[in-house]
Structures are given as structure tokens and as C-alpha cells.
C-alpha angles and dihedrals in degrees: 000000000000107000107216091155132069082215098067093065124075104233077209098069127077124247137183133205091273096067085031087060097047092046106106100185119125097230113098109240126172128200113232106180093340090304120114116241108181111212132218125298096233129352111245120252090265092055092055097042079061098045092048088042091049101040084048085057096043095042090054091047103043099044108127098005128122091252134077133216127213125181115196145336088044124126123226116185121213111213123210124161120008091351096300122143124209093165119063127178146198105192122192088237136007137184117195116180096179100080091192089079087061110110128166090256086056134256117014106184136019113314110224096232124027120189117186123183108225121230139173090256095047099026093105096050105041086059104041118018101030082039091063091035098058099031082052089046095047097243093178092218134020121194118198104197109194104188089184100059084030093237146133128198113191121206128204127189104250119226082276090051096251120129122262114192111221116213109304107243117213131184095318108042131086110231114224125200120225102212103029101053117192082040106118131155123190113228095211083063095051093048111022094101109029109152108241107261078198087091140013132204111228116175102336094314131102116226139185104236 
């Protein structure tokens, strides 16, 4: 049976790549150890003044080197066994520089850098479930962008391939990546001209949320 609505499939079941792939529904969803985690609608206007601001950085940086960068939606699938995937994931950013897991579907194998943009409706599992996914699957470098407190931790696998946080880095400072030297980002330029979340302007009409 072809699967176009999210409805038609039990969030208690387990599912791998192979059903995520056939699905032909429009809701983002992403497979974290086989379970269904929908996503947000639609990232709020923060989110994506981080996202423009990061993917011009990484665009700069990156020009005419071996590695390519992705910003969501953009699916990376994690492979375990025989080339089988239960986690899939849609991260806010991505570098791969081996360009063998490209496919047409998207990533098929561990990015070497991940970035995700931290909200109220993602901010668990950013922290917790895709921590432990991309730390287990030996992501070299894991960036956690909070566009509320205006900071970024960097994490970086350990010689035991456990993640270490570097200094988290707030509006003055200049972010360095460890595995990509020469990659810097100026936090007064992330954060600088983030619109207020405090009101929202709604048909004409200005509101406190």
C-alpha cells in the first residue's frame, strides 16, 4: 500500500531508510532509531537568519575545496548493519567531504560537521537524542547554535570518541572550527540582526505573543 499521509503510519512501530524513502507524504519527518519524529511546519524567521548568515559563511569557506556543504531539508542517513539505516536526519547544516556517501536521496554515511539551530519545539532533541546519534556515529564536530541566548558550543569526538565541548562562544566572540582551520564565524555577525521573538506582527496589527 503507497503511504501519502503521515496518518496512515503507527508512530509506535519501527521503520528503517528503506520505508522512509518509499513514504510519499508532504510532512518532514525525520527516523530516529527506527521511531517517527515529525518536524515543524515551518522554522521561525530566527532560525533562518541563522541558517542564511551560517550557509554564506560556509559557502565562502568552503568554495573550491574537496567538501560540500547542505542546509535543510536535506536527509542524512545514518547506516548501521548491512547498510541499513533506522536514524534519519535532517540537520540544519551539514559538510561532507567524502563525496562516495552522496547519493541522489541525500547523505549515506556520517557528515563530518553537523550544525543544528536550536528552537523551543527541537530543543530536546537536538540536545539529547541527535547528541547521542551523531557522538555514536563519530560526527567529528558538532556545532549547537541557540539563537535565543545568542550562543554556540561546539563539540569535538575525543580520542575515545566521546564528545568534548569546547568554550561556548556568545555575541563578541569569533567561533573557530577544529577540523576545519582557517573556518571562523563572527558572532556579532550571527546574531547582530535577529528580529525580537518578544512581538509579532499579525495583519496589520502588533501583538504580545
Amino acid at each position: 500500500m503507497e503511504i501519502t499521509a503521515l496518518s496512515q503510519l503507527d508512530l509506535n512501530q519501527s521503520y528503517t531508510h528503506l520505508e522512509y524513502l518509499s513514504w510519499r507524504f508532504q510532512e518532514r519527518v525525520e527516523l530516529i532509531m527506527g521511531k517517527i519524529f515529525p518536524m515543524a511546519a515551518a522554522p521561525s524567521t530566527r532560525h533562518q537568519q541563522c541558517s542564511q548568515a551560517l550557509s554564506f559563511a560556509f559557502s565562502k569557506f568552503f568554495h573550491g575545496r574537496a567538501c560540500d556543504i547542505f542546509h535543510a531539508p536535506f536527509d542524512v542517513f545514518f547506516l548501521g548493519k548491512e547498510g541499513i539505516a533506522d536514524t534519519v536526519l535532517q540537520p540544519d547544516l551539514v559538510v561532507v567531504c567524502d563525496r562516495s556517501k552522496l547519493k541522489s536521496k541525500g547523505c549515506f554515511g556520517t557528515p563530518d560537521l553537523v550544525v543544528e539551530i536550536i528552537s523551543p519545539f527541537s530543543v530536546a532533541r537536538d540536545l539529547h537524542e541527535k547528541f547521542f546519534i551523531y557522538e555514536t556515529f563519530g560526527v567529528k564536530e558538532y556545532w549547537i547554535v541557540q539563537p535565543d541566548s545568542q550562543t554556540v558550543t561546539v563539540h569535538i569526538l575525543n580520542e575515545h570518541g566521546r564528545y568534548q565541548a569546547l568554550k561556548t562562544k556568545t555575541f563578541t566572540d569569533r567561533l573557530e572550527s577544529s577540523i576545519f582551520p582557517g573556518l571562523e564565524i563572527d558572532l556579532d555577525d550571527l546574531f547582530e540582526n535577529l528580529v525580537s521573538e518578544d512581538e509579532v506582527e499579525y495583519a496589520g496589527v502588533l501583538r504580545r505573543i
